[in-house]
N, C-alpha and C positions, 0 to 999 in steps of 0.2 A: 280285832282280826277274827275272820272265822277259823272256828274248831275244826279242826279234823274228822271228817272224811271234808274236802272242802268237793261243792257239787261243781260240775262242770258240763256243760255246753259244748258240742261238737257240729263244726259245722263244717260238711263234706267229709263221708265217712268212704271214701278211694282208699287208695294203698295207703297217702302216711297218713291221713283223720284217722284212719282205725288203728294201725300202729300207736299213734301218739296213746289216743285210747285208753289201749291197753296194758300200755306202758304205765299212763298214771293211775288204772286200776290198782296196777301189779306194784303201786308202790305200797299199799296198804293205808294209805292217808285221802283218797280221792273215791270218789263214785259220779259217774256219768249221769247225771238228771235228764237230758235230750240230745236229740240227734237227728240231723238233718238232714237227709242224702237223696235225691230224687231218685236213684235207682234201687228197686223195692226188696230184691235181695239182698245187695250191700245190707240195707239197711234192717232190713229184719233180723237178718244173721247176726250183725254184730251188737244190735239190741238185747237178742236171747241171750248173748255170748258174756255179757256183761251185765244183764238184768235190768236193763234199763225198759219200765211197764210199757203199756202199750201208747198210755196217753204222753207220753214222749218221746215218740216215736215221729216227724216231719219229714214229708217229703222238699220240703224249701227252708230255708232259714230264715224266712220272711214271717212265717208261719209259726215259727219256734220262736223269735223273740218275739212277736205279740203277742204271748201266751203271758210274759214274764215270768218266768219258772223261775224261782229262787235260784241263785248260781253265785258261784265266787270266781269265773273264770269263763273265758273262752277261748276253745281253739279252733282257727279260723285253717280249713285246709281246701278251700275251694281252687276249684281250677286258677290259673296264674292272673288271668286278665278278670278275673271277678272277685277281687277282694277289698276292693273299693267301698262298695255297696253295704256288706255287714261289718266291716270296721265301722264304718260310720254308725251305722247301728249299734253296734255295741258299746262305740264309744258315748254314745246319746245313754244307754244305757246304766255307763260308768265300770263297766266289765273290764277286769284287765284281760291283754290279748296276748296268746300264743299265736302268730303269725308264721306260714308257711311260706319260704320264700320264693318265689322273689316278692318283693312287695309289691312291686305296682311294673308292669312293662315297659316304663317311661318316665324320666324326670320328674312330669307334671304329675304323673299320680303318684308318684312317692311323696313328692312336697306335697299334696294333699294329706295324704295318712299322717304325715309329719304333724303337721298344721291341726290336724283331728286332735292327733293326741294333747299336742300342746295345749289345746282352748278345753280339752275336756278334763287335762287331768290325769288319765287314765295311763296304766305301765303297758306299755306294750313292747314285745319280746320277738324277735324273728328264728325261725329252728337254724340259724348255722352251725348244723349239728357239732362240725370237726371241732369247732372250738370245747367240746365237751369229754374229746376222748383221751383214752387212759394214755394213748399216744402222743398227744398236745401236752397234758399235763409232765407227763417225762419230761420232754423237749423244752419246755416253758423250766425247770427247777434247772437242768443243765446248761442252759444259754443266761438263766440267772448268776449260777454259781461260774460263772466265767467259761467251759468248755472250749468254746474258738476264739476267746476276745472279743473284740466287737464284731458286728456281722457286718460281712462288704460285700458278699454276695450270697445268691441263694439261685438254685435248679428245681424248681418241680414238675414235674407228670402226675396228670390225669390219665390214667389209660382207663379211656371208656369202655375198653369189650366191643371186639367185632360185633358179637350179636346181640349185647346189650345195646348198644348204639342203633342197628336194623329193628330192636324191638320199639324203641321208643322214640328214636327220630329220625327214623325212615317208615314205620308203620303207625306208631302209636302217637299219641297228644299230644308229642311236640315237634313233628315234623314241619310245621310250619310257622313262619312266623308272626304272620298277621292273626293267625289262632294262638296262640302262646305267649314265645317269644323269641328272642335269638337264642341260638343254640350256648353262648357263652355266660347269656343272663340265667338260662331253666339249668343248666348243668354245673356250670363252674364258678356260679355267684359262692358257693362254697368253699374254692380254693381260691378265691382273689381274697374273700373274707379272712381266709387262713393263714393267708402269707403276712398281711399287715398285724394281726394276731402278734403271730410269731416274729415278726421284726418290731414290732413297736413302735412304728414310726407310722407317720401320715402320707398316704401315696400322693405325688405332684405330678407327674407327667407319665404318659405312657404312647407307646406303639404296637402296632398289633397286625398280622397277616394272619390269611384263611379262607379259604373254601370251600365248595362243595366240587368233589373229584370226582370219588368214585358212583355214588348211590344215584346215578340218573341213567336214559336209557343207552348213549351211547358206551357204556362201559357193560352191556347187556350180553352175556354170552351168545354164541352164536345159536337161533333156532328157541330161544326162552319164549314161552309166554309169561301171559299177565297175573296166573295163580300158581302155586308151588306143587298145588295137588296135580294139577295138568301138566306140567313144564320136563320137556326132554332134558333140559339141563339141571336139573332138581338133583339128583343123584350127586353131581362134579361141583354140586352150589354151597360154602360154609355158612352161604345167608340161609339157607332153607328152613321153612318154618316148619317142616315136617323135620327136620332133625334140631331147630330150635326148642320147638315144644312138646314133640316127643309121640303123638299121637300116633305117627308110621313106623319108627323105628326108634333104638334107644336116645335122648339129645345127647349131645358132645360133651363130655367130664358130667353128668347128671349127679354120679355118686360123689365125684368131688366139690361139688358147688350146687350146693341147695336153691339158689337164686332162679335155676331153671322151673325146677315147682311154682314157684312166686310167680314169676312171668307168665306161665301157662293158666295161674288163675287168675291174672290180669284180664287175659284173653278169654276165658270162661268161668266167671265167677261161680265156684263150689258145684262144677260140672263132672262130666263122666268123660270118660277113653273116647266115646262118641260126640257126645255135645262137645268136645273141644274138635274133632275134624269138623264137624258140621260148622263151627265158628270161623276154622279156616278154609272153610268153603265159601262161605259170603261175605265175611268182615274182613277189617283193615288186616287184621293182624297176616293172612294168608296169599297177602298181595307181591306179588314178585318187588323184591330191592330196586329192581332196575325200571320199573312203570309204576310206582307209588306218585303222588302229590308233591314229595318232598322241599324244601328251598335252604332249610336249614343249614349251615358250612356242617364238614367231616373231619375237619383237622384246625385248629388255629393255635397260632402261637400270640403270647400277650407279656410284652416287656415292660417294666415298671419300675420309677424313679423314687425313692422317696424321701422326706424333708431332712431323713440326716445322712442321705448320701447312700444309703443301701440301692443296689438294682437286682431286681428280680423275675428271674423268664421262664414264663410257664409255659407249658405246653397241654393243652386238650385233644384228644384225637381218637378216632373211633379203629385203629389199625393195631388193636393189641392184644392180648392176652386180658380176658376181664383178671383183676389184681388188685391190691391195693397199691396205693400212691405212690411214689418213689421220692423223695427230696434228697437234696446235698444243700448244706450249710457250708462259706468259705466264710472263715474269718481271721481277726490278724493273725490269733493264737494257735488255729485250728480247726480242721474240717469234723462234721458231723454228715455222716448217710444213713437214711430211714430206709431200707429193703428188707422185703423178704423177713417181716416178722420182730426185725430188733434194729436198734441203734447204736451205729458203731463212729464213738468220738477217739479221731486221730489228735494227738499232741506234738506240736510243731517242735517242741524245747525237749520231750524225752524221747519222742520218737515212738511212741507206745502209742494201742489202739484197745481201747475198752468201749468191750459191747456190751449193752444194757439189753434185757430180751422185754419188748412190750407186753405191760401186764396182758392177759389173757381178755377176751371180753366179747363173747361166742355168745350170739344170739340166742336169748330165749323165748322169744314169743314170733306169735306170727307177725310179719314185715318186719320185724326189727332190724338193722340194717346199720352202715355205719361206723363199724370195728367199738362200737359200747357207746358212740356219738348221742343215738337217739332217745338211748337210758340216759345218760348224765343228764341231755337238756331234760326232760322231764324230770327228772328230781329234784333238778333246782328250782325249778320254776313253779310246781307244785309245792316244794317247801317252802319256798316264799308264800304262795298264795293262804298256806296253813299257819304261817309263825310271823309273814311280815317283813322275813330278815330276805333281804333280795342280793345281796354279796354275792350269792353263787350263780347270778342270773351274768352272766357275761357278753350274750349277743342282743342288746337293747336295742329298741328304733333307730336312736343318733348314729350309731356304731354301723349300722346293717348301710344307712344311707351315705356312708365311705365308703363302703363296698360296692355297693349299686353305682356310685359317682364314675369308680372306677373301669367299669362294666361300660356303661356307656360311654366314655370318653374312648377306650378299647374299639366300642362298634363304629366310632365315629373315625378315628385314627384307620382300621381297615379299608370304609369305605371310599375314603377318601385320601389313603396315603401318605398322610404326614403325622406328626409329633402330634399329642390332644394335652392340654392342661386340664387337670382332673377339675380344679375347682370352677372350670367352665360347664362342667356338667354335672355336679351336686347338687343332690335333690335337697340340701342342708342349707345352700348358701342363703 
């Protein structure tokens, strides 16, 4: 196995390739050999930023593995519909893979990645971060050591953020689906992944409602135009990307939620008070809610069966408060609720309510994200790559393609209005 620093390959250095990154910098056990990003700041910046010289430095990842740069790793963070192409690559190469999810926007390219992996040999790894954080692992020792009895049901919320939701699928990369993917595969492949986690069981059957309500033009206030900087209704608007990103006036909770920084250099990568109006003057990002492109749903709910009798109903939706998740656990023994920072398990037999406060686990690098998700997964998976011992790698290919099964039987079930059995739509079968 190779020694420690083990080198690593990054291919698409966006918001999570460069997170990921720096993450396995900052573990003290990895160094970046190359990196791939066609856009020339990205890639310069996070090159200086990490020291990676200049001759690994690519604008394509085409480019960077016919180099063959000595590596013990890659991480694959390209756009959602291009990950096809350097998996295959990599796996020709025999590189194990940090994969960005979703895998593949459909069945048939997940059973391909599958199929890669299997004929090459090759470990590959998908980021479903939540399975990594200090909050899963609580949760996971408490529903071990008995907390509710078995579990018979479960509640969870995504609340995606009013304006997180407006920044990235209604303006940004995944407003659409023939460019991406459904809004329940790019956002919530996360928490479908999370639930069968935490229940332990194999998802069989689901159903699912949702559409797109608000974000088209008929819910358009009265007198709006098509840019934020121009628009009479700008002022009376919570989507407004001038109080989004802050460039007009202060953005909404900015001191309390660092994510708005992040976002704004979404929109103007390592720019100025000026290059970021100028951005929302010509780019996506500055385009009224109400005359974007969009097609993506704004809300869906997705109900889920699984093989030892758990059902489970999530809910995604872009009309809340950005926060983190909310769940309730009902079981025979007793209920468990994740809010607002801790977890609080009721006892049906004493009557008693013991709250657990979730370890702490505050971002420390740039993009880092997650509540300590995007730390865990990189340390495990970087420590595999340095010692061999892959134990702590928990979201593997086979695994991610239950969740994906899941994901599309959901889109199927919406579109169409009735019950979907998951195993008709496993990219595994």
């Amino acid at each position: 196995m190779p020694k420690a620093p083990v080198r690593l390959l990054i291919a698409g250095a966006g918001a999570r390739g460069s997170a990921y990154a720096r993450l396995a910098v900052d573990t003290g056990r990895a160094v970046v050999a190359g990196i791939a990003e066609p856009r020339r700041p990205l890639r310069e910046a996070l090159a200086a930023e990490l020291g990676v010289p200049a001759a690994g430095a690519f604008e394509d990842w085409q480019a960077m593995l016919r180099t063959r740069l000595p590596a013990d790793g890659i991480i694959i963070a390209t756009p959602d519909r291009e990950h096809g192409r350097p998996f295959a690559a990599a796996a020709a190469h025999g590189y194990p893979v940090l994969l960005e999810k979703p895998i593949a926007p459909d069945p048939a390219g997940c059973a391909e990645l599958a199929r890669l992996q299997q004929e090459s040999g090759i470990r590959a790894a998908v980021c479903h971060v939540l399975r990594y954080t200090p909050l899963t692992a609580l949760l996971r020792q408490l529903l071990s050591a008995g907390a509710v009895g078995r579990i018979i049901s479960v509640q969870h919320l995504e609340p995606v953020g009013f304006w997180h939701f407006a920044h990235s699928y209604v303006r940004g990369n995944w407003r659409r689906e023939e460019e991406s993917s459904p809004f329940l595969l790019a956002k919530c492949t996360h928490d479908v992944d999370w639930l069968s986690f935490i229940i332990g069981s194999r998802p069989v059957r689901v159903s699912s409602f949702g559409r797109l309500s608000h974000f088209r033009p008929g819910e358009a206030p009265e007198g709006a135009s098509d840019r934020c900087i121009s628009c009479p209704a700008e002022p009376r608007c919570p989507y407004s990307a001038l109080r989004i990103y802050g460039p007009g006036r202060p953005p909404i909770g900015e001191a309390a939620d660092p994510a708005r920084t992040y976002f704004a250099d979404v929109v103007d990568p390592g720019g100025t008070r000026e290059s970021l109006w100028q951005a929302l003057v010509t780019g996506p990002y500055g385009r009224c809610v109400y005359s974007s492109d969009n097609d993506v749903v704004d809300h869906q709910v997705v109900n889920i069966e699984y093989e030892n009798g758990t059902t489970a109903a999530f809910t995604a939706t872009a009309f809340t408060a950005k926060g983190p998740r909310i769940t309730r656990i009902f079981g025979s023994h007793g209920e468990i609720t994740v809010e607002a920072g801790t977890v609080s398990a009721y006892d049906f037999l004493t009557g008693e309510t013991t709250v657990y406060p979730i370890p702490a686990a505050a971002a420390q690098l740039q993009g880092e994200k997650h509540e300590g998700g995007d730390r865990g997964l990189v340390q495990a998976w970087v420590g595999a790559l340095a010692t061999g011992d892959w134990s702590g790698v928990v979201s593997g290919l086979e695994e991610s393609l239950v969740s994906h099964g899941v994901v599309f039987a959901a889109e199927h079930a919406r579109r169409r209005g009735t019950v979907a059995a998951v195993e008709e739509f496993s990219p595994a079968r």
